[in-house]
C-alpha positions, 0 to 999 in steps of 0.5 A: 523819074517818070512823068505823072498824067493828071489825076483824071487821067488816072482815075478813068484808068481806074474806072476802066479797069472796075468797068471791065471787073464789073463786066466779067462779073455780070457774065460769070453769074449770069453763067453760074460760074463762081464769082472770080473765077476768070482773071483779067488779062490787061493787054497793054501792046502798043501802050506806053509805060505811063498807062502800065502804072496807071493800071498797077496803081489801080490795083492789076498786076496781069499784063500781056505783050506782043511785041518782044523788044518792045515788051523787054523795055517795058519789062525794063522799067517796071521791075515790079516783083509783082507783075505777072507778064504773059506773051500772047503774040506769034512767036519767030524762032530767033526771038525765044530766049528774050521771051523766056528769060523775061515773061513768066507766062508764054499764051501763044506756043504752037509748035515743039519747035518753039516749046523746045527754045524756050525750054532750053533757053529758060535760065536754070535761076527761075522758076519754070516758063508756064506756058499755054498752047494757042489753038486753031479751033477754027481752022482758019488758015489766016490765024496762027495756032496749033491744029486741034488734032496736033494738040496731044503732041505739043501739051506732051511734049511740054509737060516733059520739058523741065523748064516749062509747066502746060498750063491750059490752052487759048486761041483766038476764034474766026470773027462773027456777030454771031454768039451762038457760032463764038459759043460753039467754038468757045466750048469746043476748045473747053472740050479739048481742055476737059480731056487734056486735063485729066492727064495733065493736072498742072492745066487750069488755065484757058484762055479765051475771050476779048474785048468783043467775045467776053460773055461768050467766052465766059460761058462756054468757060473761060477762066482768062480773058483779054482785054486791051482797048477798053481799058487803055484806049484804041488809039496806038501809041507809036512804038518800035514792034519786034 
């Protein structure tokens, strides 16, 4: 049986996740978006399982992982119907068919090269990998993501795929204080996603902002956001990463 924190413990789970609903909040109205338009995405890499619960008890069911075996274990002792797992780390060749046959949504796909894995090492019993294309959107060669201009390619070759569905975009933007710069980059990749989207209607989804980067991201139009630290906590816990 899995051992229970306190619960105070508990509760400051809880009330971390109603902090950061409340913060997403405040930025979609303060954006004229519609209310609850922007999911949360609890980025829960690195944390053990006991913080997992804490959060579903609270209510969330969005989690996203990193590290392939690591997340496997989790996924492992959790196998709550109900949890929607999303990968959102660089992906290496050799460690595709763990992520397609646990995740139901991969956030980091790059290249055909790892689209065309996971589509055939998606098990015919589920349902088909959705799956968003990490994007460059800086043209910072320190960051993973696909080239803006290779974008058509990839999001056409996935939509041909049987197992996976294209689901929308994400990326992670250069870091700066600056929040017209994050703005200006945030909405770009909106940009990109508006012109996909009419070929593609399966797109609804596009992911970006994080724990520094929410309002900004939210304005230029997110509709997912990834928040890990102020809902678990900074320090990282140990744990084997794959």
């Amino acid at each position: 049986m899995t051992p229970q924190l306190s619960d105070n413990y508990m509760v400051t789970i809880a009330e971390r996740l109603k902090s950061a609903y409340a913060r997403i909040a405040l930025a979609e109205k303060k954006a004229q978006k519609p209310a609850q338009s922007v999911s949360l995405l609890a980025v829960s890499k690195t944390k053990p399982v006991q913080l997992i619960i804490d959060a579903y008890q609270a209510g969330h069911r969005k989690f996203g992982e990193s590290y392939v075996q690591e997340a496997v274990d989790k996924i492992k002792q959790l196998p709550h119907r109900d949890i929607e797992w999303h990968f959102i780390g660089p992906i290496q060749s050799n460690k595709t068919k763990p992520i397609a046959e646990n995740f139901s949504w991969v956030q980091s796909v790059e290249r055909i090269k790892i689209a065309d894995r996971l589509n055939k090492q998606r098990p015919n019993n589920l349902l088909p990998l959705n799956v968003l294309i990490q994007v460059n959107i800086s043209n910072d060669a320190a960051k993973s993501g696909c080239p803006v201009e290779e974008v058509p390619e990839l999001a056409e070759f996935i939509a041909q795929s049987r197992q996976l569905t294209l689901r929308g975009l994400m990326t992670i933007p250069a870091q700066t204080d600056n929040e017209a710069e994050l703005i200006a980059s945030f909405s770009q990749l909106r940009a990109c996603f508006d012109t996909l989207k009419t070929q593609y209607p399966s797109m609804d989804t596009l992911s970006m902002g994080m724990s520094g980067d929410v309002e900004a991201a939210i304005t230029a139009g997110s509709t997912m956001v990834r928040i890990g630290t102020d809902i678990f906590g900074a320090r990282d816990y140990p744990t084997q990463q794959h």
